[in-house]
VEXDREN-2710 file (C-alpha; in Angstrom, 1 decimal):
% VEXDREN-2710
k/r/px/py/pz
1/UNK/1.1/6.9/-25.2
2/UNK/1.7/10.0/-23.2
3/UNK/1.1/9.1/-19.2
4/UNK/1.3/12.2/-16.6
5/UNK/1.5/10.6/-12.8
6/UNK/0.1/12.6/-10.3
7/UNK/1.6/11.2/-6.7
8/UNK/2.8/13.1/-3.4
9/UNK/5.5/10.5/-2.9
10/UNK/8.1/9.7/-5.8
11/UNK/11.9/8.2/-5.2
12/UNK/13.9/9.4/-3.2
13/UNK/11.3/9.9/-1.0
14/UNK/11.2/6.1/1.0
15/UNK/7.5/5.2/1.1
16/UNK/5.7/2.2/-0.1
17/UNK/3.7/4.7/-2.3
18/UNK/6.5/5.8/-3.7
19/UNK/8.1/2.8/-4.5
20/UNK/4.9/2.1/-6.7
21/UNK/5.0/5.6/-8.4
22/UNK/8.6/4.9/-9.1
23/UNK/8.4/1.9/-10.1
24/UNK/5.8/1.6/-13.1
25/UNK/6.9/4.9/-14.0
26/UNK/10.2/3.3/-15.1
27/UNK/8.9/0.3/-16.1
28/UNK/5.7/1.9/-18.4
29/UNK/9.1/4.4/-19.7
30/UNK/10.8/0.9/-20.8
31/UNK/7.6/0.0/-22.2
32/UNK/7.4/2.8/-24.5
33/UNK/5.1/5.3/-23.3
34/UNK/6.5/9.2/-22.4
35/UNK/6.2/8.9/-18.9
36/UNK/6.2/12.6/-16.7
37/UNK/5.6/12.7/-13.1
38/UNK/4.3/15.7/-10.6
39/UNK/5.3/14.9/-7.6
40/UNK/6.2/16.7/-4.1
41/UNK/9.5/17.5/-1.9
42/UNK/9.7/17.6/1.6
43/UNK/11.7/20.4/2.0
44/UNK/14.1/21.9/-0.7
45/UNK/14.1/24.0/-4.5
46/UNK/11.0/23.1/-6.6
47/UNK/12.4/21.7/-9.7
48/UNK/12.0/19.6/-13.0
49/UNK/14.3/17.4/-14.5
50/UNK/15.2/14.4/-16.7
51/UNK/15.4/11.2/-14.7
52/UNK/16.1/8.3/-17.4
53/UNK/13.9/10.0/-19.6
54/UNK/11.0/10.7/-17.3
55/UNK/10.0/14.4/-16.9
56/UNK/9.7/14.7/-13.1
57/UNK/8.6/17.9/-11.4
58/UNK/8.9/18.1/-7.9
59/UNK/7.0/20.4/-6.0
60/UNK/7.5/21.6/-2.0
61/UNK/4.6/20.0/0.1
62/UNK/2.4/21.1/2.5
63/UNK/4.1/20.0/6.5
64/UNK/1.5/16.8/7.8
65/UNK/0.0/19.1/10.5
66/UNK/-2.5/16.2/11.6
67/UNK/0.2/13.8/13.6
68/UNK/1.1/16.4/16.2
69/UNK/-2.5/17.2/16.9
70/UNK/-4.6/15.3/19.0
71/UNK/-8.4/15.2/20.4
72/UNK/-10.8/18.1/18.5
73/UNK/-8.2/19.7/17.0
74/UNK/-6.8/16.4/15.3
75/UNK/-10.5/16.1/14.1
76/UNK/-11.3/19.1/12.9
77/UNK/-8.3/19.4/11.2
78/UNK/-8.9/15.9/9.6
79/UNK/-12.2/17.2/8.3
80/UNK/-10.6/20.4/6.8
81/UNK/-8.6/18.0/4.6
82/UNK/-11.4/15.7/3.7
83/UNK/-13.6/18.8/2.6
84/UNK/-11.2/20.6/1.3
85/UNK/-8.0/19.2/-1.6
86/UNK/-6.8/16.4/1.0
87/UNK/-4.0/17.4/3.6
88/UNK/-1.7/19.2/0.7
89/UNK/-3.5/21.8/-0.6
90/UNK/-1.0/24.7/-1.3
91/UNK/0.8/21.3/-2.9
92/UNK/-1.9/21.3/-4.9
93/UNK/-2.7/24.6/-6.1
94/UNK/1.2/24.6/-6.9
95/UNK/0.5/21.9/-9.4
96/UNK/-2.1/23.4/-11.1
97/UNK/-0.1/26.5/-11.5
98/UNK/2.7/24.3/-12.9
99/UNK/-0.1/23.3/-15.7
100/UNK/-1.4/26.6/-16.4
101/UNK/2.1/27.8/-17.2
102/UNK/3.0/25.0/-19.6
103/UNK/5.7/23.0/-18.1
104/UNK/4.4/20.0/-18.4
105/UNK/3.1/18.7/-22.1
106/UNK/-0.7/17.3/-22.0
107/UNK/-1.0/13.4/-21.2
108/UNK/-3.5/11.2/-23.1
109/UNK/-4.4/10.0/-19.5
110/UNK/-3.5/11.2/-16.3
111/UNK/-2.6/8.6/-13.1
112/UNK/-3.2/9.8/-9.2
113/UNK/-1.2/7.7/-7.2
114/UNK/-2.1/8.0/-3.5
115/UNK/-5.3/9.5/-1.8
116/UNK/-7.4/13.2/-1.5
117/UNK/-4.2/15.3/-2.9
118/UNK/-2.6/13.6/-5.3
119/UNK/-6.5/12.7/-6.3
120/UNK/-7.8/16.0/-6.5
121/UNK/-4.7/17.3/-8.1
122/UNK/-5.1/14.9/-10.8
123/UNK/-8.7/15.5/-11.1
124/UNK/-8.1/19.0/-12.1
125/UNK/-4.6/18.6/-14.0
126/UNK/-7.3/16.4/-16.3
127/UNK/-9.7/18.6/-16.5
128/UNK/-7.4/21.7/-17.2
129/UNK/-5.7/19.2/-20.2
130/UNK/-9.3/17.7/-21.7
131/UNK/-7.9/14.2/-20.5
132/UNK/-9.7/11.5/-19.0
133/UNK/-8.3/10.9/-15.1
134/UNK/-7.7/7.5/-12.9
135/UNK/-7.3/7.3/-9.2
136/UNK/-5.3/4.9/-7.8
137/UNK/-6.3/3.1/-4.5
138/UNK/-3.2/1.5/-2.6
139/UNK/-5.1/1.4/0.5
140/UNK/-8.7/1.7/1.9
141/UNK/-10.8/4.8/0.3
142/UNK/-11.4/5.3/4.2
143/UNK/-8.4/4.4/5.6
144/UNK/-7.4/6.2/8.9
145/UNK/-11.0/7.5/9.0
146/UNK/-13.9/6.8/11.6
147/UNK/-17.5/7.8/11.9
148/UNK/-18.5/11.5/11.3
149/UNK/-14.5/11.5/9.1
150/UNK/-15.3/8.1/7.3
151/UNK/-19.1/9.4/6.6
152/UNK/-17.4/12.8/5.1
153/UNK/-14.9/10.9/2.8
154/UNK/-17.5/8.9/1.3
155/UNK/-19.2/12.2/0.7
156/UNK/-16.0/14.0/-1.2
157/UNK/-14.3/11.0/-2.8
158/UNK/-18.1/10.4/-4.6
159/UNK/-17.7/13.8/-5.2
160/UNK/-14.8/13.3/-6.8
161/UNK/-14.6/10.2/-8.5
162/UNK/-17.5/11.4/-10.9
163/UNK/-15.5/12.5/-13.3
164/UNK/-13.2/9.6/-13.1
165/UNK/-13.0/7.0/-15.8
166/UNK/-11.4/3.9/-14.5
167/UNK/-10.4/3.1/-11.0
168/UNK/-7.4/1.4/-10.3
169/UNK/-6.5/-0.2/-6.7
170/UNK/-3.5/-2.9/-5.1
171/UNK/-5.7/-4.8/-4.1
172/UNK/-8.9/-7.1/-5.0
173/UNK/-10.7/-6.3/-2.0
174/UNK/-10.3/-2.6/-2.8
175/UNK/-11.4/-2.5/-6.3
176/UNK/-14.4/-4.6/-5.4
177/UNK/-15.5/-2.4/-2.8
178/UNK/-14.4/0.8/-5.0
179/UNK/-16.5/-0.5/-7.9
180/UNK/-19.9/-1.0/-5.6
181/UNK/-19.7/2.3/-3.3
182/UNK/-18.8/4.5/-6.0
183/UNK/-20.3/3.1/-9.5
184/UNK/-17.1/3.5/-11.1
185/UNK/-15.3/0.7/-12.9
186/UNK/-12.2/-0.9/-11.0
187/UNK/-9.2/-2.7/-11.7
188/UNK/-6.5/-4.5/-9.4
189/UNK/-3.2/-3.1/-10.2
190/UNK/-0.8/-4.9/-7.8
191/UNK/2.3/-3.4/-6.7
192/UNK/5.0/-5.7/-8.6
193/UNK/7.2/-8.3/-6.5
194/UNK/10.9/-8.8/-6.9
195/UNK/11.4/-12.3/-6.9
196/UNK/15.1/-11.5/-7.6
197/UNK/15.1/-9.4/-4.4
198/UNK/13.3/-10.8/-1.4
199/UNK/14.6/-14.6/-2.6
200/UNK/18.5/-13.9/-2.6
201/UNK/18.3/-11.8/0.6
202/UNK/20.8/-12.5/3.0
203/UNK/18.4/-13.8/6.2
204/UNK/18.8/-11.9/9.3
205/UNK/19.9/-13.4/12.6
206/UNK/17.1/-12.5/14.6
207/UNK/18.4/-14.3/17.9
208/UNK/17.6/-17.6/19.7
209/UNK/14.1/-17.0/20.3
210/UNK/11.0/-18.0/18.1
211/UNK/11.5/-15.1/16.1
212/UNK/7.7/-13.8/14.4
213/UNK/8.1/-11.0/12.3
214/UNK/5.1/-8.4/11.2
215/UNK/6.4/-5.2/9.1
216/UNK/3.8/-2.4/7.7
217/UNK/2.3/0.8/9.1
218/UNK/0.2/0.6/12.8
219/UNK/-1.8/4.0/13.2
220/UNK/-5.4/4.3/15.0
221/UNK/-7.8/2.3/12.5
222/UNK/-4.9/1.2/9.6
223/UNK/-4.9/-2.1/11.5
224/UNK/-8.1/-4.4/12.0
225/UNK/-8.4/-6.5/14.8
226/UNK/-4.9/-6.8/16.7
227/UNK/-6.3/-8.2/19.4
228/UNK/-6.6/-11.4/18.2
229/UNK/-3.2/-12.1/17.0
230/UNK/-1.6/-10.2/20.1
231/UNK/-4.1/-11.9/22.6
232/UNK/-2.9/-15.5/21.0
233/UNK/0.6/-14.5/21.4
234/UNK/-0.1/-13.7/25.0
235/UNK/-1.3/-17.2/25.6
236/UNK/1.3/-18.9/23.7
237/UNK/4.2/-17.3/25.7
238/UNK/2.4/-17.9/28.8
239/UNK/2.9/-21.1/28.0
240/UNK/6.3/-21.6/26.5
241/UNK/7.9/-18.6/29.0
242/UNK/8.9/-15.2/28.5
243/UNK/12.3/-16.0/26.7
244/UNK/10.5/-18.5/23.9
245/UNK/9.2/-15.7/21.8
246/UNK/10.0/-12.3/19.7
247/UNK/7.4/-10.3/18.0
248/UNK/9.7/-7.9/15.6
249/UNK/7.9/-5.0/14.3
250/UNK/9.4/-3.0/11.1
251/UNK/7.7/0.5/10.5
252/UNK/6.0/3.4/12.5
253/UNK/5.2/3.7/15.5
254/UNK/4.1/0.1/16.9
255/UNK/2.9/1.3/20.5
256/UNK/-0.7/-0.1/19.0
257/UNK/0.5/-3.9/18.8
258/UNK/2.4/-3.7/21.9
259/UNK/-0.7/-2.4/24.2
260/UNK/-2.4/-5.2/23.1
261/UNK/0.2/-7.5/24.2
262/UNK/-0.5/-7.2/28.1
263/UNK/1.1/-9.2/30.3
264/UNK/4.0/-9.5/28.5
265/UNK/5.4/-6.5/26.0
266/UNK/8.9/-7.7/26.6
267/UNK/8.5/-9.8/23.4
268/UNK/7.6/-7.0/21.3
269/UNK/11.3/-5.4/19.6
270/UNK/10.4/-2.2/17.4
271/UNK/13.0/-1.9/14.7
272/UNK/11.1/1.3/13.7
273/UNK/11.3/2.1/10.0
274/UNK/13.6/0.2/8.0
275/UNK/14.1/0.6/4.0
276/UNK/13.3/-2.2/1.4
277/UNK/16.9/-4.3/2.0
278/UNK/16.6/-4.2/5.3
279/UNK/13.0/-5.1/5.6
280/UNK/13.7/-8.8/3.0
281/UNK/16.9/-9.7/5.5
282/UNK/14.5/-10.1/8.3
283/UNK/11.5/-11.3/6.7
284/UNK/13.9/-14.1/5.7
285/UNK/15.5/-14.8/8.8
286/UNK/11.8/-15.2/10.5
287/UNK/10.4/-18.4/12.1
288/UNK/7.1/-16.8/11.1
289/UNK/5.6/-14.0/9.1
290/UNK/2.7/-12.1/10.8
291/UNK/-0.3/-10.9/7.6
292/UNK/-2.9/-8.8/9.4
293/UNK/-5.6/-6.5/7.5
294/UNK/-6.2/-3.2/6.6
295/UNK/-9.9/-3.6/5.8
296/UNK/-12.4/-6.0/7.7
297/UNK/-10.7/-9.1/6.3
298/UNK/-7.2/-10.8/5.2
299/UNK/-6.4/-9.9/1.7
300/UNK/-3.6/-10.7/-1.7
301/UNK/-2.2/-7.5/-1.5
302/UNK/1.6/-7.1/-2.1
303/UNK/2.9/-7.2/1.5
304/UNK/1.3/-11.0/1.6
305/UNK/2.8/-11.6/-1.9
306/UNK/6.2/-10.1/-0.6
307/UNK/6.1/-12.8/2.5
308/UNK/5.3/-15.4/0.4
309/UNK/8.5/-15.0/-1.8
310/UNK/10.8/-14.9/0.8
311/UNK/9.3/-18.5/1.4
312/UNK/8.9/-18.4/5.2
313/UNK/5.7/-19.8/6.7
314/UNK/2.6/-17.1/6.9
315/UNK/0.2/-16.8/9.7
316/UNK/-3.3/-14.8/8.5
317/UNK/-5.4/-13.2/10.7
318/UNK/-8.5/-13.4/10.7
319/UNK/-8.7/-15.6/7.7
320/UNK/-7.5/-17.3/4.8
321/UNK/-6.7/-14.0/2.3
322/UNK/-9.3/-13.2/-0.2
323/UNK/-8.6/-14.5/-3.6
324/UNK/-5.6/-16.9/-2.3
325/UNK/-7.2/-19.7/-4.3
326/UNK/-7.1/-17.7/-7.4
327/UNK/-3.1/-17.8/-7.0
328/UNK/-2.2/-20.8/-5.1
329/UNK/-3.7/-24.7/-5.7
330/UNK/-1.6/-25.5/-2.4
331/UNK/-1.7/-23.9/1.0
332/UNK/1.5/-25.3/2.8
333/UNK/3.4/-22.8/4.6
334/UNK/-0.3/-20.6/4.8
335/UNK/-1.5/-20.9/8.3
336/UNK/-5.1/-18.9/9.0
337/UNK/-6.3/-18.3/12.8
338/UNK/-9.4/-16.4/13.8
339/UNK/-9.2/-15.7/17.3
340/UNK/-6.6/-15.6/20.1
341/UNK/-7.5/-19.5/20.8
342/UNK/-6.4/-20.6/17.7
343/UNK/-3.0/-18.0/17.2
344/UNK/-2.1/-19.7/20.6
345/UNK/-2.3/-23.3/19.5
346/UNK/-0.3/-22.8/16.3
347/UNK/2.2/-20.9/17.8
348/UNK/2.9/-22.9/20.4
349/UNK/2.9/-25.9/18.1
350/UNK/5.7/-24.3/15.5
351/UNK/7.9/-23.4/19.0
352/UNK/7.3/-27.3/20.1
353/UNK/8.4/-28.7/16.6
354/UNK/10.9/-26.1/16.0
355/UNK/9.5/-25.9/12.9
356/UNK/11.9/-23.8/9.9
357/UNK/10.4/-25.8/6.7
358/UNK/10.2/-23.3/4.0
359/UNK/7.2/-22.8/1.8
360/UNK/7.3/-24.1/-1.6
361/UNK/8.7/-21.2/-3.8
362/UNK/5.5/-21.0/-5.9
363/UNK/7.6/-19.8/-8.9
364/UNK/5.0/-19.8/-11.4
365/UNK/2.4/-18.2/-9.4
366/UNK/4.1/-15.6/-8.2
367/UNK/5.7/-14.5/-12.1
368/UNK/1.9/-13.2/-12.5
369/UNK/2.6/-10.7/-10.1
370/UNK/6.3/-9.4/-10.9
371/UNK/6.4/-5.6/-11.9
372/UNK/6.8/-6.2/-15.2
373/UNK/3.3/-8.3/-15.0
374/UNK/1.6/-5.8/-14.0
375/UNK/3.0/-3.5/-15.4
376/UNK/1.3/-5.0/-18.7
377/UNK/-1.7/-5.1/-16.9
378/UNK/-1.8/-1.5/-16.4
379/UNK/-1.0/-0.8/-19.8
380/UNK/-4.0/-2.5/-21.0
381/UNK/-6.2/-0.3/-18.7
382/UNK/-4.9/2.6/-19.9
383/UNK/-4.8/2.1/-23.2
384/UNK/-8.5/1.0/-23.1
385/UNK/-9.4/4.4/-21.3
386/UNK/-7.4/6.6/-23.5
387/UNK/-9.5/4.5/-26.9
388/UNK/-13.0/4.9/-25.0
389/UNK/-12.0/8.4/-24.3
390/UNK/-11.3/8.9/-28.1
391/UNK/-14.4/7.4/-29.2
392/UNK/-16.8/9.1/-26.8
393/UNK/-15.2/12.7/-28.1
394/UNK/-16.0/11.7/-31.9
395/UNK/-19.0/11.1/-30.8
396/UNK/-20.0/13.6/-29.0
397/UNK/-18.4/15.6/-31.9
END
């Protein structure tokens, strides 16, 4: 099987959607399949090459105009991408040309890793080849978007999603909610966990303190309801004292989390972004690992996964993930809270017993979600698209 990613972050390049590009390119490559990538560079030559036997062609990006905007102009420009091919347009059209001069060989099935660019470029590079398409969700289809914005992406990722043949997301919430807005059958791809990795990492010494560590990506709407977690944490410390407690943030800027600490932002340390080796030493030197959402509830997506295999105890907020049971028949180590109340009383409770009991390493469970699990798992989507694709043409023939 011939696979052609479509994705606007690829290794080097450190991103969390790039480590999932990267990732099950190499591993669908060791499965078999001719594996070539059309990606982006920050800043540099365009160029193709032979990495381990996948094709990659990198090609220069738009510069993220959006960040350094603010007020109208922020939003305007935000609805320019939406309506438009996402926030990488000349990207984009580079890409097609790429096709149209025949430097990359046609794909039985093309995969868009990301959102609106990488979407609408693979969108087109299937149409241009006479292959069937799949977007790939790793976060919200709205993500980062409110009210007239969110209303317009609906709008243009119907738009185009119609000629999409399978949906793929990292999550179950996603593809559930992919599947009923958009009519278009979904599948949850996770993004593999290293066992290897985040279970032999060297634990960080975080300090004295209660140490509570929360690592992602806070932006305006990416995180749902901080004040519940933050607000708990303000009770807690007013209790046990300023010195009791650390909240440790690992990614971009965390100036959300901390305004919602109030009294007391001295407990909030941003590490700012920190790369995958980093990121498993602290998770496993933490008293207590922080799970918040990206969508209206607590979900299994691989962050959650990824705390649980370091096997350091979890506090969810607002609520037990959804589909936990699916994975786990025991919940120790898996605290839930759903308002500030209830973050307060655990908290305190874990300083008071000075508690550093382990989770169970829930081997088993978690070897259904290794990259080479679902990697498998994505081969069997694919494969079924690129057959129904196949038999719709002979019969349409």
């Amino acid at each position: 099987m011939r696979i052609t990613i479509v994705c606007d972050t690829y290794p080097p390049i450190q991103h969390v959607s790039g480590l999932r590009a990267g990732t099950f390119a190499k591993q669908l490559a060791a499965n078999g399949a001719r594996v070539s990538v059309l990606s982006a560079l920050e800043d540099g030559e365009p160029h193709i090459e032979d990495e381990g036997g996948i094709r990659v062609a990198r090609l220069l990006r738009d510069p993220w105009h959006a960040l350094h905007r603010s007020g109208l102009s922020r939003q305007l420009t935000t609805a320019r991408h939406i309506l438009d091919r996402g926030p990488y347009p000349e990207w984009v059209e580079r890409g097609i040309s790429l096709i149209k001069e025949g430097h990359l060989e046609a794909p039985d099935v093309v995969w868009g890793i990301g959102s609106d660019s990488p979407h609408e470029l693979a969108k087109r590079s299937g149409a241009l080849w006479g292959r069937p398409w799949i977007p790939d969700f790793k976060d919200d289809w709205g993500s980062g978007k409110h009210g007239t914005g969110r209303v317009l992406a609906a709008a243009r990722t119907r738009q185009r999603l119609k000629t999409a043949t399978h949906i793929t997301s990292a999550s179950s919430v996603g593809a559930v909610e992919l599947a009923r807005r958009f009519g278009v059958d979904a599948s949850v791809i996770y993004s593999g966990v290293d066992l290897a990795h985040w279970r032999n990492a060297t634990p960080a010494d975080l300090g004295p303190h209660f140490n509570i560590v929360f690592t992602g990506h806070v932006a305006e709407g990416r995180i749902m309801l901080p004040e519940i977690a933050m607000g708990g944490l303000t009770q807690a410390v007013r209790e046990a004292g300023l010195d009791a407690v650390r909240l440790h943030y690992f990614g971009h800027d965390g100036g959300l989390l901390r305004a919602h600490l109030g009294s007391c932002p001295e407990i909030f340390v941003d590490h700012g972004f920190q790369d995958h080796e980093a990121i498993a030493s602290v998770q496993s030197g933490a008293d207590l690992l922080l799970h918040l959402p990206y969508v209206d509830r607590a979900q299994v997506c691989v962050k959650f996964l990824e705390y649980v295999a370091t096997q350091r105890p979890v506090l969810c907020v607002p609520g037990e993930p959804d589909g936990l049971g699916r994975i786990f028949t025991t919940r120790d180590g898996v605290f839930t809270a759903s308002s500030p109340e209830e973050v307060s009383r655990l908290v305190t409770r874990l300083i008071n017993a000075k508690a550093t009991a382990s989770l169970p390493s829930f081997q088993r469970a978690l070897d259904a979600y290794t990259w080479e699990a679902q990697t498998k798992s994505l081969i069997t989507v694919l494969e079924r698209v690129v057959q129904s694709t196949g038999e719709n043409d002979g019969r349409s023939a």
